[in-house]
N, C-alpha and C positions, 0 to 999 in steps of 0.2 A: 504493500500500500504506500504511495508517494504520500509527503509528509503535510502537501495540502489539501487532499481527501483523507488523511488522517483528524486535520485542525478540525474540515467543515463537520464530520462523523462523532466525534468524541464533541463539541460545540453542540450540537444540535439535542444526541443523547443528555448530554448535564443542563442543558439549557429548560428538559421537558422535566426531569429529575427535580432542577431547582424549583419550577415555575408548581409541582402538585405539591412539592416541601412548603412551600410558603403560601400556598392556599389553604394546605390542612393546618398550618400553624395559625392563619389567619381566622380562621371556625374557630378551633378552640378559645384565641384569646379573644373573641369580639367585645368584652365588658371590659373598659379603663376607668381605671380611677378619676374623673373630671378634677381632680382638688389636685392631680400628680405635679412635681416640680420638675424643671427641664432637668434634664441630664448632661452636665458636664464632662466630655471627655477632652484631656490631653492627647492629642495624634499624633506618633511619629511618623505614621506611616501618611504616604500622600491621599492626597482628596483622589487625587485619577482613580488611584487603586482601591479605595476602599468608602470614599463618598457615595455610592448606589449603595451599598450592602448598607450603610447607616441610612438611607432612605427608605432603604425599605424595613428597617427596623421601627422607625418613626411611624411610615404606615399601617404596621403590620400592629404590633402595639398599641397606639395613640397617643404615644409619650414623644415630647419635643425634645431633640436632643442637639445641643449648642458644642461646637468640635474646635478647638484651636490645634489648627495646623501647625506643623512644625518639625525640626531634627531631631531627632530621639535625645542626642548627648545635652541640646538647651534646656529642653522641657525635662528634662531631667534635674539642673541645676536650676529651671524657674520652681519647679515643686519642692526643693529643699531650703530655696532661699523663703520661699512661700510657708511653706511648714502645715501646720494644723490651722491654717487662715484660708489655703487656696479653697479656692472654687473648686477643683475639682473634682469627681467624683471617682473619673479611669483616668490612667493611665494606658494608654494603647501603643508601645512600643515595639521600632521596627526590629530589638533584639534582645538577647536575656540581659546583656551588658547593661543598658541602662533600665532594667526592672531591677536587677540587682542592684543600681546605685540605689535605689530611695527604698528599699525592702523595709526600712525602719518603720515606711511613713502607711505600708501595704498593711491591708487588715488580712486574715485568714479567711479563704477560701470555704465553698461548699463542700460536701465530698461530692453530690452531685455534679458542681461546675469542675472540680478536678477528673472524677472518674470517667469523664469524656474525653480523654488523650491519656495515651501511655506515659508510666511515670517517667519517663527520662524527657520527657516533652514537657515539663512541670517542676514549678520550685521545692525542692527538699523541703521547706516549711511552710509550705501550703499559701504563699504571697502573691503568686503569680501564675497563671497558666497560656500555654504555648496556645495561638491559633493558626499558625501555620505554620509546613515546613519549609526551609529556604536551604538547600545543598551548595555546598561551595565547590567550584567548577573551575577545571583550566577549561578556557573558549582558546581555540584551536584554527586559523585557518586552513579550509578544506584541500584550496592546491597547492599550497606550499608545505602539508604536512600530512599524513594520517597517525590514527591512532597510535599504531605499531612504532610512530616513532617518537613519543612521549613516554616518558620516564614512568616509573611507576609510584615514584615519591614526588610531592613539591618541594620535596628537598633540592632537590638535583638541580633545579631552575638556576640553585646560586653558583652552578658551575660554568667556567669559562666560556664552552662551546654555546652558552644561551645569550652572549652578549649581545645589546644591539638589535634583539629577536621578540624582547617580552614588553607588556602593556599592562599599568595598573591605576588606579585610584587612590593614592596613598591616603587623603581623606575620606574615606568611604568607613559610615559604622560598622559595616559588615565586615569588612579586610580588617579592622581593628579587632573584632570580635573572633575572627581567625586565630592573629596572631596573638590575643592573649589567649584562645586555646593551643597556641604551641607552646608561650611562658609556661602553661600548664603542664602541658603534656611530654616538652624535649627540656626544660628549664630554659635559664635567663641565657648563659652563657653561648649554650646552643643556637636559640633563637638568634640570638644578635649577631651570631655568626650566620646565619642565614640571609639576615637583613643584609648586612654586610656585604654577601657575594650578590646578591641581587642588585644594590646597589650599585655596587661593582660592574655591573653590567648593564647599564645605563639605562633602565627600563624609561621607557615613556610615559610622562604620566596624561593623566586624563580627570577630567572632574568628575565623574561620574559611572558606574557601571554600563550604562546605556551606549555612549563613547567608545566605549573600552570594547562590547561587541561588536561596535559598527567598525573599532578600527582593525578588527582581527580581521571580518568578512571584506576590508578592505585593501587587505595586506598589508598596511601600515606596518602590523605587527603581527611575529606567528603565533603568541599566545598571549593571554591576559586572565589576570584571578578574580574572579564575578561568582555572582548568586549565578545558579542557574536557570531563571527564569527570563532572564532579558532573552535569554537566545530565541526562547520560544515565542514571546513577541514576533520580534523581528519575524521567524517563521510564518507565525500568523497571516503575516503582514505579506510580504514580499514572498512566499512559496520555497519551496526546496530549491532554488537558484540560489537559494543565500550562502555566501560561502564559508559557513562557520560551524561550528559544531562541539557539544560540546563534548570534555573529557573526564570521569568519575575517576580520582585515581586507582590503582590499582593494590596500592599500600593502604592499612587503615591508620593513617595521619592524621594529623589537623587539614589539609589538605582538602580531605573532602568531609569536614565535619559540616553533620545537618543540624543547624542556625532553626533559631525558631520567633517569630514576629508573633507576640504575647500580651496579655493583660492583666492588669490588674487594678484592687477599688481601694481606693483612699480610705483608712482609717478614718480619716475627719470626715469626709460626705457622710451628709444627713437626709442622702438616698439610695440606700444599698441595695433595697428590695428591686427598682429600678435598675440599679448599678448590674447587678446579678443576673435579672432577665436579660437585660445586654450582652451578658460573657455567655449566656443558654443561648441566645439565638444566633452567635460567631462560632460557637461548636456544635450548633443542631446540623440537620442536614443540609438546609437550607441553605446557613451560612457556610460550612465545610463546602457545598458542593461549587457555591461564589468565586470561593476562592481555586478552585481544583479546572472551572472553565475559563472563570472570566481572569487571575493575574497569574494560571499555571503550577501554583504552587502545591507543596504536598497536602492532603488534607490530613488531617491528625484523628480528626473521629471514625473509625474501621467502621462505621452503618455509610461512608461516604466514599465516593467513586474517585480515583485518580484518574486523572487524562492518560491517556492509554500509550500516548508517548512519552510520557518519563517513565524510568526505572519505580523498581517499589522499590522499598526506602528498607527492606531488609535485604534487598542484593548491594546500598553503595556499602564498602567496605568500610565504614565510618570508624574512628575511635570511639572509645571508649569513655568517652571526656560528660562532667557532671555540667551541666552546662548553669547551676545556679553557682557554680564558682566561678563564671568568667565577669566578673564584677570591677576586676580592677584595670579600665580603659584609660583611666590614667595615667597609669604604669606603662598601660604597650604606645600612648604618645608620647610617654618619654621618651622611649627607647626610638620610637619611631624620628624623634628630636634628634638623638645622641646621634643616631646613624646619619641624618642630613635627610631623613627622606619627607620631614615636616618641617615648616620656618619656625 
């Protein structure tokens, strides 16, 4: 099956999946509270990607929900500078990294809103839960490389023969949220030697993930370290002509650890019951299936369908890694400092 009769086929299945999820949710809940207060969420994640899925929560509901956009790593330091004063109710963050900065500020969890994702997709103390899966990817140019000729570690990248070859986003939370699972996983010494040969090799940088795929599939560059979900855009978009692709390593590394864009409710909101049915209808099917057509990503709730072009998420070779300890993103922009690869 070519990969754009794959898009319109697995689109069209999740699209009819989502559309009876959100009608049958929509019966049950028809009586709202009229007296309810709007709901405050922090977003790190963008309005493109995740602005419908909260309209249709607002609809589906009856409850008004007011979102301040933003980078996960700010909203993260306006909620601490904020404290038990903020507005907010969620916290909607694009990674664990910054759920983990304000865990202080996070109240504990349902077992019902936690028991709808596996535990490793979820905070060891019940503060935060994962709503989607985000895998980290070498994006690979298709003519100037195949698979077979990619390492099977991202280690290897910081070797001589990649100089001059590779593409990355050195400000991007996600590449941050990487490398402090390599701090985690190889320690400080190692990592910085990694940093090091990569730097070493003059990687190009790029603002953003989206960039970083357009410059692989435009030769710019033979690889670049991204979520993996931009590539499937692009696919979307432009069909199997695109010349990019991606690569799962082959080692279980930080390399290819699966990231997860997560939630959680403010101890000070004095709207949880609200707060709560928000994080149920991001992990009902509804929402899992949202996210699994409309931005690619993994869904986390097993009653919900993956797009039938990505891998399942227990064949990437992932480590091992606890993902509520990647909390200290401070630490991996230092390091990201020390090396030169940040001003």
């Amino acid at each position: 099956m070519s990969y754009v009769a794959g898009y319109r086929r697995v689109f069209v299945k999740l699209a009819l999946v989502t559309i009876i999820a959100i009608t049958a949710v929509a019966c049950v809940d028809s009586e709202v509270d009229e007296d309810s207060k709007t709901l405050v969420v922090y977003s790190g994640r963008s309005e493109s990607l995740v602005g419908p899925l909260i309209e249709d929560f607002e609809k589906i509901s009856g409850h008004n929900v007011e979102v301040n956009y933003g980078s996960t790593g700010p909203l993260a330091s306006t909620l601490l500078e904020e404290g038990s004063s903020s507005p907010a109710d969620i916290f909607f963050a694009q990674d664990p990294g910054g759920l983990g900065a304000v865990d202080n500020l996070l109240s504990e969890l349902s077992p019902d809103v936690l028991g709808s994702v596996p535990s490793w997709a979820r905070d060891p103390e019940s503060k935060w839960v994962g709503t989607s899966g985000r895998a980290r990817v070498i994006v690979y140019n298709t003519d100037m490389l195949s698979e077979a000729d990619l390492p099977d570690s991202i280690e290897d990248f910081a070797k001589p023969e990649w100089k001059g070859r590779i593409g990355w986003p050195p400000t991007n939370s996600s590449l941050h949220a990487m490398i402090t699972a390599m701090r985690q996983e190889w320690g400080e010494d190692r990592t910085k030697a990694w940093l090091e040969g990569i730097m070493a090799n003059e990687p190009k940088v790029y603002a953003k993930n989206t960039p970083t795929v357009a410059a692989a599939a435009a030769g710019e560059i033979e690889v670049g370290f991204v979520n993996h979900y931009y590539l499937h855009r692009f696919l979307a978009e432009e069909g199997e002509s695109f010349a990019a692709r991606n690569y799962y390593t082959r080692s279980a590394d930080p390399g290819s650890v699966v990231l997860v864009a997560g939630a959680g409710i403010l101890d000070s909101s004095d709207n949880k019951e609200v707060a709560e049915q928000f994080l149920e209808f991001m992990l009902g099917t509804a929402g899992q299936q949202y996210f699994a057509a409309q931005t690619y990503e993994f869904p986390l709730n097993e009653n919900a369908k993956p797009a039938n072009l990505l891998p399942a998420l227990e064949e990437i070779t992932k480590p091992e890694i606890d993902l509520g300890d990647l909390t200290d993103l401070e630490g991996t922009q230092d390091l990201l400092r020390e090396v030169g690869a940040l001003p």
